[in-house]
C-alpha positions in Angstrom: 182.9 38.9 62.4 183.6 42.2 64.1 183.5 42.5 67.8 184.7 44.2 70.3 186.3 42.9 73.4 183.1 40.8 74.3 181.2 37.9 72.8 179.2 37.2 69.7 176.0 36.2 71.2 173.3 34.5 68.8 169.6 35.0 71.3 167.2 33.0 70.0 163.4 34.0 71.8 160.3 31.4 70.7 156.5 32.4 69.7 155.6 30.7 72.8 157.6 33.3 74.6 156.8 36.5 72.5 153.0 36.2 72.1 150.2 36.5 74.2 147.5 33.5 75.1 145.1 34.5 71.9 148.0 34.7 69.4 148.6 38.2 69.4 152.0 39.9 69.9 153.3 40.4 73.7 154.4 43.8 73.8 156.1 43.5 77.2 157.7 40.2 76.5 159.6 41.6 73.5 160.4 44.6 75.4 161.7 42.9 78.6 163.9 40.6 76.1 165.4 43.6 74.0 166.2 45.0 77.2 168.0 42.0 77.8 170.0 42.4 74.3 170.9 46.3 75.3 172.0 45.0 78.4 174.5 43.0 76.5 175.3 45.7 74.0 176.0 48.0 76.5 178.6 45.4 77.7 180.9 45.2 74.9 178.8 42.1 73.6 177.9 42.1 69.6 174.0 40.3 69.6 171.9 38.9 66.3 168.5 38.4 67.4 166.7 35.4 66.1 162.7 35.6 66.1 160.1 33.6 66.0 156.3 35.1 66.0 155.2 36.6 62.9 152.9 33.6 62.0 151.1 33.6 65.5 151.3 37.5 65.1 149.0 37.2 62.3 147.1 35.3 63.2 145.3 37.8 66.0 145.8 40.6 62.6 143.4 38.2 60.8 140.7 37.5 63.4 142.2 33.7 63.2 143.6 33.6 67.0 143.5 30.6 69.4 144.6 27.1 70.0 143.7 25.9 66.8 146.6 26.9 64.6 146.4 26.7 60.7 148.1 24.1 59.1 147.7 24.4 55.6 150.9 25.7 53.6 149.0 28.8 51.8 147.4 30.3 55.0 150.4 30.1 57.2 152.6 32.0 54.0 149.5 34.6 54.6 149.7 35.0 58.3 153.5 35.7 58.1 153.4 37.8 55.6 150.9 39.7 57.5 152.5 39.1 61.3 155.8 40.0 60.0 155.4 43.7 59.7 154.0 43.6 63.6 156.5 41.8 65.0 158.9 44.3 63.8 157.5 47.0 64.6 157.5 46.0 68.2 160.8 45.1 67.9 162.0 48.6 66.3 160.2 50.3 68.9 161.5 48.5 72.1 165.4 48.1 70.7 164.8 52.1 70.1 163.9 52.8 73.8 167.4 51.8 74.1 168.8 54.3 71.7 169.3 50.8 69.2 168.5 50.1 65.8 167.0 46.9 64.2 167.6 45.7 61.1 165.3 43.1 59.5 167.1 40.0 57.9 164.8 37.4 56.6 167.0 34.0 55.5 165.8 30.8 53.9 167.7 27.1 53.3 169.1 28.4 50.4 171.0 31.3 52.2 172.9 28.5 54.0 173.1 25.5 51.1 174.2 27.6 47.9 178.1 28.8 48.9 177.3 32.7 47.0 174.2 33.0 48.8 175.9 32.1 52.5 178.5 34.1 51.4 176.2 37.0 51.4 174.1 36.7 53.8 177.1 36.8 56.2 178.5 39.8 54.7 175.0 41.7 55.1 174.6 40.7 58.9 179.0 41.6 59.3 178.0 45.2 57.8 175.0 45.5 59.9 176.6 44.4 62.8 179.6 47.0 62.1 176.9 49.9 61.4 176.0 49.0 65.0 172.7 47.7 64.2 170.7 44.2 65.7 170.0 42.6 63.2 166.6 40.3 63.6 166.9 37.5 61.6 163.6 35.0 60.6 162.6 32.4 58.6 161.3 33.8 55.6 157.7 31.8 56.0 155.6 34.3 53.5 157.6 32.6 50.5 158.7 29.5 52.6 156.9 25.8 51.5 157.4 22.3 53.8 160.0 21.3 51.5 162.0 23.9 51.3 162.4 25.6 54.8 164.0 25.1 58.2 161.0 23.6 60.0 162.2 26.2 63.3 163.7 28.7 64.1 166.2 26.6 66.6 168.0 25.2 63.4 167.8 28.6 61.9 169.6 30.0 65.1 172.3 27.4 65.4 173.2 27.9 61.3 173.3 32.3 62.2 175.3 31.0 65.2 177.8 29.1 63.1 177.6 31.6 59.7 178.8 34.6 62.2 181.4 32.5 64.2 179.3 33.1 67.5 180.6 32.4 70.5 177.4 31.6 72.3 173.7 30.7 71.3 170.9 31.4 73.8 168.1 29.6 73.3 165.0 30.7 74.8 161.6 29.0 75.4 158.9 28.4 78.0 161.0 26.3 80.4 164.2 26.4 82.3 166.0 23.9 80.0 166.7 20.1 80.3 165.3 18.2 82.8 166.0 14.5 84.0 162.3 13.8 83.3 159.1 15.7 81.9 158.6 18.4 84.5 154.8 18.4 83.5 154.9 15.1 85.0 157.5 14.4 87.3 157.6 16.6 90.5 161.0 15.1 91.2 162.6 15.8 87.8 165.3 18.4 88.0 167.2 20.5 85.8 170.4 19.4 84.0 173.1 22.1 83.8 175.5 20.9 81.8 175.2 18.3 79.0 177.8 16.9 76.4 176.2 17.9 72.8 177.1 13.8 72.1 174.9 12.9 74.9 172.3 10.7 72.9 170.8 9.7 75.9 169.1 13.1 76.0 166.7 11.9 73.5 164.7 10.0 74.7 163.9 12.6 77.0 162.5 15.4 74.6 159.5 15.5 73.0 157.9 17.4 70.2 156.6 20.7 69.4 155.5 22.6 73.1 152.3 24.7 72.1 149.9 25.5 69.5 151.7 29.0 68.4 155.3 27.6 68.4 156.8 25.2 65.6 159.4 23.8 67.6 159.9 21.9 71.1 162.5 21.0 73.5 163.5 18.1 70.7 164.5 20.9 68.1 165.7 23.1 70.9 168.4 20.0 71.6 169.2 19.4 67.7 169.9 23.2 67.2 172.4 23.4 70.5 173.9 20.1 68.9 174.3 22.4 65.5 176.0 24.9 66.9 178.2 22.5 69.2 179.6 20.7 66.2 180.2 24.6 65.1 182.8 24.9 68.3 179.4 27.1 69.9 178.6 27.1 73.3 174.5 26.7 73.8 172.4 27.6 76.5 168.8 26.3 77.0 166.7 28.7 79.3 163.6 30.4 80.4 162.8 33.6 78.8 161.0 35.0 81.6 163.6 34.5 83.9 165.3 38.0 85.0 168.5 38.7 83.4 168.7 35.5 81.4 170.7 36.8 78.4 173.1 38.3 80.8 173.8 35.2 82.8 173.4 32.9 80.1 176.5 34.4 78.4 178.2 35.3 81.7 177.9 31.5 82.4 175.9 31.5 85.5 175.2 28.2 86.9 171.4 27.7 87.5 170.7 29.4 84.4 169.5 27.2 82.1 170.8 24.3 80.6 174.4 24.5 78.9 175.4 22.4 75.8 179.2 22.0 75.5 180.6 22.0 72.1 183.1 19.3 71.3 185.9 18.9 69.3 184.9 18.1 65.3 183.5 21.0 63.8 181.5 20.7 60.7 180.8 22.9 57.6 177.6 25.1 57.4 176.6 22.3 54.4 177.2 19.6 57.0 175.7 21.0 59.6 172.3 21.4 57.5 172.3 17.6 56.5 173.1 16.3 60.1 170.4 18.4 62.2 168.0 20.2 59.4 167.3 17.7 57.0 164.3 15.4 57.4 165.4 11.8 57.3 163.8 9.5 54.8 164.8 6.8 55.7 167.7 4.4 57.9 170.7 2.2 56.3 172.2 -0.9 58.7 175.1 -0.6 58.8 178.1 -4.0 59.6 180.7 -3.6 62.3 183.3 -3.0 59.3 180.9 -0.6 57.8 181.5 1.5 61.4 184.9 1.5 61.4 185.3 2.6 57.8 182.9 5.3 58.5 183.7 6.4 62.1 187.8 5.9 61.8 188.1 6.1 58.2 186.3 9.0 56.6 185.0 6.8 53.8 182.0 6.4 51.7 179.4 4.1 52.7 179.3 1.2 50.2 176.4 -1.5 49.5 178.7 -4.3 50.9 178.5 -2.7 54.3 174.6 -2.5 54.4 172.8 -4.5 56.3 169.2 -3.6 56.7 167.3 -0.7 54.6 163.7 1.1 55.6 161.9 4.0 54.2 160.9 4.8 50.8 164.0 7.3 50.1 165.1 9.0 47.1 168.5 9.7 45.5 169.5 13.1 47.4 167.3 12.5 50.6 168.6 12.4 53.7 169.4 8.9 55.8 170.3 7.7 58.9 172.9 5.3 59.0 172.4 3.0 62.2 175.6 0.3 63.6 174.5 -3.5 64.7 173.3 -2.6 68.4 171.0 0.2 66.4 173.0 3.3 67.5 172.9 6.2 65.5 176.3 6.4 63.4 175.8 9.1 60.9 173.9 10.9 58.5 173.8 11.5 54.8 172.5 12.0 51.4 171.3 9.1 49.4 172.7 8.2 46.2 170.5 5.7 45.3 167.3 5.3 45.8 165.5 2.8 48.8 164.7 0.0 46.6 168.3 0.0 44.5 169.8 -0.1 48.3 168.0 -2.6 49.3 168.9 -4.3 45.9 172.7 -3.6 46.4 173.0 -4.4 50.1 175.4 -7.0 51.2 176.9 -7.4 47.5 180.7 -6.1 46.3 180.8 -3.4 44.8 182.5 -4.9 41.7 179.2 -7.5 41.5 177.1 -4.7 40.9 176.0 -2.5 37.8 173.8 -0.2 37.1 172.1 2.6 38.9 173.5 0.2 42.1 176.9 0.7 41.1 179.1 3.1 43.3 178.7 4.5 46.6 175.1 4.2 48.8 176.5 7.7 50.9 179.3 9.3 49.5 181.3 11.0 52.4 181.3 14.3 50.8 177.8 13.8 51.8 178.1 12.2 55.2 178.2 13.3 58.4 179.3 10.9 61.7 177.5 11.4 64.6 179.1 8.4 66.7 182.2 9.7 69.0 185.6 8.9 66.7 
């Protein structure tokens, strides 16, 4: 990815941060965060924007605004399609008040699962980003369904971040990052700085989507920063509203926001997708053995290892694959289905036939999670 002597900065900005109470597009939001993305241009620094917004943007365009967002598949394909036109047309007009051009790149699951299709879509945003444009990427929800999209654009920012080789992801929202405890609730809770992307007791301390207009939630906000850790990418949690926050986010300013440090496996785009972005289906207990074949031996998950099967998965659906004391150890793609698993589990691989035959996750399809 071309560059010149600065970083390639990935800044993700959240609907909760670029529209107004009622639903409607913040003018002066979007302005005061493309100011933030000239500011970085004018440093050397190359920046893909990452949006979120046209659905809540339509809905004001539609008379439909408020608290009570949609939820049906049909009308929310409709308010994007409607929203998406607004939002960039704000966006064109502020990134122009700084002499800048935008360049609209709308990207679905596909764009990062089929190898010719990421291979495009990364030579359109290396072109635009040589023609000196920002290019503003989003979910392509007006064509998008719930079983074939990224869910957020968090996910979607972390896979940009990884398909251009970034060397930093912002991630912006309504609140100053992590916190020890829910700040809502805690006076005492206080902000933590600097957090190991293998940190898993971080979870327990996120919760779900944050408002009405936004999809996603400090919990997808710490899967994408994961994402683009296991992509060798520094992420940064912080406040949109706070001055200067792209600047010091990439400058490394402590007190910023919260920073997720990247470790050292890195995983493919394909990987990446089935570790943070697929929906699991279902869990796999897993032995002791079973954990060190996996963890230290990069092998396939077989029946004889299998302890304990839940869910009602399907062959190709995403699992978590969970050691004795219940620790998450990996992730993968099924290939069986819940009930042949359950079937298999426990049993040689040589006693079985069948559809039960074989591997439960082949490690093509597997992805640890557990610290090697």
């Amino acid at each position: 990815m071309p560059t010149a002597s600065g970083h390639v900065v990935v800044a993700k900005i959240g609907s909760s941060s670029v529209t107004t109470g009622d639903g409607g597009v913040d003018d002066a939001a979007i302005a005061k965060f493309c100011s933030g993305v000239a500011s970085l241009r004018e440093a050397g620094h190359t920046v893909v924007v990452v949006t979120s917004g046209a659905i809540a943007a339509g809905l004001t365009a539609l008379g439909l605004g408020g608290d009570a967002r949609p939820d049906d598949a049909v009308t929310l394909q409709a308010l994007a399609s409607v929203g998406q036109s607004r939002l960039m047309a704000t966006y064109e007009r502020s990134l122009a008040s700084h002499e800048l051009v935008a360049g609209q790149v709308l990207l679905t699951p596909l764009d990062f699962g089929v190898r010719e299709q990421y291979l495009q879509a990364r030579s359109t945003l290396t072109r635009l980003i040589e023609l000196g444009v920002v290019p503003v990427v989003n979910e392509n929800d007006a064509t998008a369904d719930d079983e074939i999209r990224f869910g957020d654009n968090d996910r979607l920012a972390a896979l940009v971040a990884h398909l251009i080789k970034a060397d930093t992801l912002v991630l912006l929202t309504d609140t100053a990052g992590l916190f020890t405890a829910d700040p809502r609730l805690d006076a005492e809770a206080t902000l933590i700085e600097a957090v190991s992307a293998t940190d898993h007791d971080l979870d327990a301390q996120v919760g779900g989507a944050g408002t009405a207009r936004g999809s996603g939630g400090m919990a997808s906000k710490l899967a994408a920063a994961r994402m683009a850790a296991f992509s060798g990418v520094r992420a940064v949690i912080a406040r949109a509203s706070r001055p200067d926050v792209l600047r010091d986010a990439v400058a490394g300013v402590p007190g910023t926001g919260t920073i997720i440090t990247p470790g050292e496996v890195r995983l493919s785009a394909r990987k990446l997708w089935i570790a943070f972005a697929r929906p699991r289906r279902g869990t796999l207990g897993i032995d002791a053995g079973a954990v060190r074949a996996l963890v230290g031996g990069n092998h396939s998950l077989l029946p004889a290892g299998v302890t304990d099967v839940t869910g009602g998965f399907g062959v190709g659906d995403a699992v978590e694959i969970v050691g004795p004391d219940g620790a998450t150890v990996a992730k993968g793609l099924s290939r069986v289905t819940a009930a042949a698993a359950r079937d298999a589990a426990g049993r040689r691989t040589i006693d079985l036939a069948g559809d039960a035959a074989g591997v439960v996750v082949h490690r093509d399809d597997l992805v640890v999670l557990a610290e090697r």
